[in-house]
C-alpha positions in Angstrom: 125.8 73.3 113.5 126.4 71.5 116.5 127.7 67.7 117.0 127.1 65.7 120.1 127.8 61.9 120.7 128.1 59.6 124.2 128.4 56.2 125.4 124.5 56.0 124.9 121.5 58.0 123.4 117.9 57.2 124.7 115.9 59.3 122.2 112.1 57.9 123.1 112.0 57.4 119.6 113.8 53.8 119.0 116.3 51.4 120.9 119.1 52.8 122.8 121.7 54.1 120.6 125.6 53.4 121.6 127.5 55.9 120.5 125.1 57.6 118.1 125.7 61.4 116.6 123.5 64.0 117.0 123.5 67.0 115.0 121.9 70.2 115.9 121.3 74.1 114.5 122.8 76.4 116.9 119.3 76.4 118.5 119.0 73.2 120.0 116.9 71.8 116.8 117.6 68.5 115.5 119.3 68.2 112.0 120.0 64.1 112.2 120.8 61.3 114.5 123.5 58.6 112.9 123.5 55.6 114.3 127.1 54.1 114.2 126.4 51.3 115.8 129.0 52.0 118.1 132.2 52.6 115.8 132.2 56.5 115.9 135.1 58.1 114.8 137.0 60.8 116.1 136.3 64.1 114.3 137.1 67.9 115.0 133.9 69.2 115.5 132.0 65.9 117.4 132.0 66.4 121.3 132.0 62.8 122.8 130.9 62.3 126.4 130.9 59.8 128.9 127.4 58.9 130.0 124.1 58.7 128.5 122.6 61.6 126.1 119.0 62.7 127.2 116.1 64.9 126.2 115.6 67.9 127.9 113.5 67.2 131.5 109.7 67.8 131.4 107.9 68.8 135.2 104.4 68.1 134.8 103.8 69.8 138.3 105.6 73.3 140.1 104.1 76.4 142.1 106.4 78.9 140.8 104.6 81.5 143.2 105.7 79.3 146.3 109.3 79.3 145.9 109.5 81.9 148.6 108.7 79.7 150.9 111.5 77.5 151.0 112.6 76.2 154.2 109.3 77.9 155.9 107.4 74.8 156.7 108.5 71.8 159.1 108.4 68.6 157.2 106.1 65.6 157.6 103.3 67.4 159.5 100.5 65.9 157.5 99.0 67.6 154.5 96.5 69.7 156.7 99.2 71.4 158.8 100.9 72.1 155.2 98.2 73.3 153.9 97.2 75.8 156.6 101.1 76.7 156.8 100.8 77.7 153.0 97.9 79.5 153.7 99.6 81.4 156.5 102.7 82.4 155.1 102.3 82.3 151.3 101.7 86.2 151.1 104.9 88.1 151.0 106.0 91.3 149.8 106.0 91.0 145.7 109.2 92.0 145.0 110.3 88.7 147.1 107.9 86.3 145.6 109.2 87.6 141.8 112.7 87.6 142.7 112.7 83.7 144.4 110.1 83.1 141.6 113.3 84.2 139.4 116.0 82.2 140.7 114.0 78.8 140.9 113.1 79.5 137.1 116.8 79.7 136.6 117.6 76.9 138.5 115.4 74.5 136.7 116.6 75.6 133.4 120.4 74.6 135.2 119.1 71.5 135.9 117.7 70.6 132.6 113.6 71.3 132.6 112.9 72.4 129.2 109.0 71.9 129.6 107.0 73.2 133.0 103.4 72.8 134.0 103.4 75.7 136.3 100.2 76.3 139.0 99.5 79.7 139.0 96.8 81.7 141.6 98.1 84.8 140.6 99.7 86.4 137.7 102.8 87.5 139.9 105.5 85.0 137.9 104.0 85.9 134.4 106.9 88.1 133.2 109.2 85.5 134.3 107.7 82.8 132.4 107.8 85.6 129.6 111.3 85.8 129.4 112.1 82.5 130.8 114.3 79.7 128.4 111.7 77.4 130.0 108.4 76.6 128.2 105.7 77.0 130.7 102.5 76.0 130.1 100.2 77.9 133.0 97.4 75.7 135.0 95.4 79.2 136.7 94.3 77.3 140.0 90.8 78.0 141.2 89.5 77.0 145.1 87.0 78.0 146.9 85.0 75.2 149.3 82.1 77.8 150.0 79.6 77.5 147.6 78.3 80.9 148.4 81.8 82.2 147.4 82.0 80.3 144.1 81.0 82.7 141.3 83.3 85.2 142.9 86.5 83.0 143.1 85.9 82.2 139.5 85.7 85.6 138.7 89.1 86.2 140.2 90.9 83.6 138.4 89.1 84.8 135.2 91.1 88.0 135.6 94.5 86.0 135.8 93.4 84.4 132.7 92.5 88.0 130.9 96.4 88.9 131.9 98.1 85.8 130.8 95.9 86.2 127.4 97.2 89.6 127.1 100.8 88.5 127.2 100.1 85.6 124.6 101.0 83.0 127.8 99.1 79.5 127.1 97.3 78.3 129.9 94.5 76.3 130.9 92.3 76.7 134.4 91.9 73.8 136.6 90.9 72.9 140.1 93.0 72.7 143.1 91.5 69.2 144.2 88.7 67.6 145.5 88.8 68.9 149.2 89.3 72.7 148.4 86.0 73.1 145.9 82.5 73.4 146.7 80.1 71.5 144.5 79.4 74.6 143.1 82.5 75.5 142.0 83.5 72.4 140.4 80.3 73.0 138.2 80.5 76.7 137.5 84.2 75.3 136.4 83.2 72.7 134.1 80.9 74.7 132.3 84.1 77.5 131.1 86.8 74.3 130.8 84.8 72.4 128.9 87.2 72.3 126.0 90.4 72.6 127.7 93.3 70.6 126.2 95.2 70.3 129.6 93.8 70.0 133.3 95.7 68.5 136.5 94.3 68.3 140.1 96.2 67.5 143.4 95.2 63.6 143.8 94.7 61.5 146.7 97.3 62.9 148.5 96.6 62.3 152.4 94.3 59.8 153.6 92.6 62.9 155.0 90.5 63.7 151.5 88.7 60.1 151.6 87.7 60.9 155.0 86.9 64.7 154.1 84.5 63.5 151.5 82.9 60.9 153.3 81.8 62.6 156.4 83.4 65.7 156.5 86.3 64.8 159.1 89.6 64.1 160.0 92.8 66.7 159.6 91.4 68.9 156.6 88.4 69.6 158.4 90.2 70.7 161.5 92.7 73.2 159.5 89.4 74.4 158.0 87.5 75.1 161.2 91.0 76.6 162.4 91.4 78.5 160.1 87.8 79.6 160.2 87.1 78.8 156.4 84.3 76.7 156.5 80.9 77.8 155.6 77.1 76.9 157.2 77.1 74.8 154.3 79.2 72.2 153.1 78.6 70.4 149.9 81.2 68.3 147.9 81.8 66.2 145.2 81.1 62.2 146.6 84.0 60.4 145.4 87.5 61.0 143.5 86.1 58.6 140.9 83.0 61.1 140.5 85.0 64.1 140.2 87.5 62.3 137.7 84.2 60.6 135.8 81.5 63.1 136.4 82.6 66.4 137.4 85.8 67.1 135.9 85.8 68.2 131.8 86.4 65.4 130.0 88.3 67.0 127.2 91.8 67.0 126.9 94.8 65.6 128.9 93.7 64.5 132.8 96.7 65.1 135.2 96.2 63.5 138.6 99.1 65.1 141.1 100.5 62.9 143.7 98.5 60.0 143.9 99.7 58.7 147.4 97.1 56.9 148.5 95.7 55.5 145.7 93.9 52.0 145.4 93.4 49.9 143.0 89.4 50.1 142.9 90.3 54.1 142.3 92.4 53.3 139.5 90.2 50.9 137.7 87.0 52.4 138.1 89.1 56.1 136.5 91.1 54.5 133.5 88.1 55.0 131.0 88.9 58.4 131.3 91.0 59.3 127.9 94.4 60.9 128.2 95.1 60.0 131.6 98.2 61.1 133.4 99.8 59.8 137.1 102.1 62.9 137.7 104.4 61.4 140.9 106.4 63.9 143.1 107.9 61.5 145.9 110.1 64.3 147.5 107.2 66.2 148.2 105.3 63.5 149.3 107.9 62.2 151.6 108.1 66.1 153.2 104.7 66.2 153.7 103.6 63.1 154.4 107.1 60.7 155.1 105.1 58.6 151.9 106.0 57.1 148.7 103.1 56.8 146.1 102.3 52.4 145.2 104.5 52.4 142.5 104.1 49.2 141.7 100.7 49.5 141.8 100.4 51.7 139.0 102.9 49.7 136.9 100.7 46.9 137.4 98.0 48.9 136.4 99.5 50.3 133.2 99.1 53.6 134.4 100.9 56.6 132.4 103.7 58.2 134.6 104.8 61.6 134.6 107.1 63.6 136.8 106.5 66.6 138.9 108.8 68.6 141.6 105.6 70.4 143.4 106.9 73.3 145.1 109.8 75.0 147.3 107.4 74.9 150.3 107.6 71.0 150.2 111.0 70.5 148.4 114.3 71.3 148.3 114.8 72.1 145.2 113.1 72.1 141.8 115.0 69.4 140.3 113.7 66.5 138.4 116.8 64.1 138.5 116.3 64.0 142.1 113.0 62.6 141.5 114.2 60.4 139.4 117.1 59.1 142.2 114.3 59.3 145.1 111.9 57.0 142.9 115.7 54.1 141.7 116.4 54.1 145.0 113.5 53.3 146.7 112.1 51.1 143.3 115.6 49.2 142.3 114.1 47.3 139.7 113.0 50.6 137.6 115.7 51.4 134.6 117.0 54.2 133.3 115.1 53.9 130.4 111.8 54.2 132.0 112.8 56.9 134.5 113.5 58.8 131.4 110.6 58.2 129.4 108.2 59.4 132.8 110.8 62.4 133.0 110.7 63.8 129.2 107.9 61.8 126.2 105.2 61.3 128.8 105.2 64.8 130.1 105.4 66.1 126.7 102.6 63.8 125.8 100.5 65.1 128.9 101.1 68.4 128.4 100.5 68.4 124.2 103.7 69.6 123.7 105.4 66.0 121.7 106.1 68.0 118.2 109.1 69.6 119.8 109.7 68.1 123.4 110.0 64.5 125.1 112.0 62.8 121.7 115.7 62.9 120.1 114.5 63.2 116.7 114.6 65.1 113.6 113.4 68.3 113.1 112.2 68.3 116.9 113.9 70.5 119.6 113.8 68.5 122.8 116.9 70.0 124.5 119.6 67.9 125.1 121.2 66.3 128.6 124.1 64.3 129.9 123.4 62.0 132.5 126.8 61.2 133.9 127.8 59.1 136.6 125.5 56.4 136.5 125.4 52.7 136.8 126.2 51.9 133.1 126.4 48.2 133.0 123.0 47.4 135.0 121.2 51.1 133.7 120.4 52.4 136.9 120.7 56.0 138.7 123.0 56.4 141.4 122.9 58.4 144.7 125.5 60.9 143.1 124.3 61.1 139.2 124.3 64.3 137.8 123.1 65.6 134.8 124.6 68.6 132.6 122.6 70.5 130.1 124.4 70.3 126.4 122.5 72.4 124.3 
């Protein structure tokens, strides 16, 4: 048994604790939380720290597969220069994309993710995620915006989903995002997700996708004609709200990545929609597009916030605490408190996973942090918080 107190305990299950005790199997589960009310006292086997005690980080959004491409791509060039980047330098020799695969996957674990929605368009990473102290719940990205094409790229992403069955891997497949699927191929897709419990999409992340849809323009439709990729017919969903209301299963959780440009009108007309989830990644969005997602927006709009790193090709690294600082520094109002909650119970929420992940409580096996050096008096995140993994 293991015993673990600190100046505070968020557990997402109750009001802050000061100077609760935790108690743990060897394995991270949760035997019972005491709340002392403050007046702990000093015992042999208790480990008090200074700072706040956390459940394990969940990242509702990560490309694994990209981590080789670190550093490769110049930052704020717009989403279609990023995108035709990707496509230009994403294919490496294997043994490089497994063993940067690797290391990122090691990383995170460092930094405290205990929970990873990981987008998959191969099955290259699978016998990392295998292995990995990291749960990863595997979202087998399909694209394809020739209709012609669309029985065959669901046919390849079939196959990924035959391998990660073999090796007893959960996933779900999902679509990339509005601008990268023919009509087509958003219906073939419906018709074999009809009943999936998790599906996420890139969201409203350049101005460029209203204007795609709408009249097939601006900066996609340029790094498709550059890249040679689009075909003698072009047919696509009409709206977000369509795709979200229409198009997309309606089963399960709903993960909307990035959701930079959204408007109001979007939101409202998409909040019917059960089990809806706003997965932010502001350091992505800043590297590709030098812009924040309307936070406030959502807030007022009671939307439900999750947390997301994307990918090596548009971060710096695969750590959600720096979310978290990006989105207190440029939102002072936000607490700790909620930064948390986003960070850990609404991930776990999103991604189905809330009987062990997302709360300190018993007989659950969340993973436990330290948040140290942080603004205890006013709950806020500093520039130079850290956070330790305890257990």
């Amino acid at each position: 048994m293991k015993r673990f107190s600190a100046q505070y305990i968020i557990t997402n299950s109750g009001p802050l604790l000061k100077r609760a005790v935790i108690s743990t199997e060897d394995d991270g589960r949760i035997i019972n939380i005491e709340d002392t009310k403050g007046n702990i006292k000093e015992e042999y086997s208790l480990k008090f720290h200074n700072g706040i005690i956390i459940p394990g980080f969940v990242n509702c959004h990560c490309h694994l597969e990209l981590s080789h491409m670190k550093s490769s791509i110049d930052r704020s060039g717009g989403l279609g220069d990023f995108i035709e980047k990707v496509r230009n330098t994403r294919n490496k020799n294997n043994e490089i994309i497994i063993s940067s695969a690797y290391q990122a996957d090691n990383d995170m674990y460092r930094k405290g993710v205990v929970l990873c929605a990981d987008i998959c368009n191969t099955s290259l990473s699978f016998d990392i995620k295998k292995k990995s102290r990291i749960r990863y719940i595997n979202l087998l990205e399909v694209f394809g915006i020739d209709p012609g094409k669309a029985i065959q790229r669901l046919n390849e992403i079939i196959k990924v989903s035959e391998r990660a069955e073999e090796m007893n891997l959960p996933y779900s497949i999902i679509p990339h995002s509005v601008y990268s699927m023919s009509l087509s191929l958003f219906n073939l897709l419906k018709d074999l997700t009809e009943k999936n419990n998790i599906t996420s999409i890139h969201f409203m992340e350049t101005a460029g996708e209203m204007l795609f849809l709408e009249n097939h323009t601006g900066p996609l439709i340029k790094s498709y004609k550059k890249s040679g990729l689009i075909p003698s017919h072009l047919e696509t969903v009409k709206s977000h709200v369509d795709a979200v209301m229409h198009v997309i299963t309606r089963n399960g959780s709903l993960i909307l990545v990035h959701n930079t440009y959204i408007k109001k009108e979007t939101i409202k007309s998409i909040k019917k929609r059960e089990k809806l989830f706003w997965c932010l990644c502001p350091n992505s969005n800043i590297y590709i597009e030098n812009k924040l997602p309307p936070l406030n927006l959502l807030l007022e709009e009671d939307c439900e916030i999750v947390i997301g790193t994307d990918s090596l090709a548009s971060n710096n690294k695969l750590d959600i605490l720096e979310e978290l600082k990006i989105l207190q520094l440029n939102f002072p109002s936000l607490s700790i408190g909620e930064l948390v909650q986003w960070a850990t119970i609404n991930g776990a929420k999103a991604l189905g996973e809330e009987d062990d992940y997302g709360k300190i409580e018993t007989g659950k096996k969340p993973g436990l942090l330290l948040l140290q050096n942080v603004d205890l008096l006013n709950m806020k995140l500093l520039p130079d918080s850290f956070v330790t993994r305890l257990i």
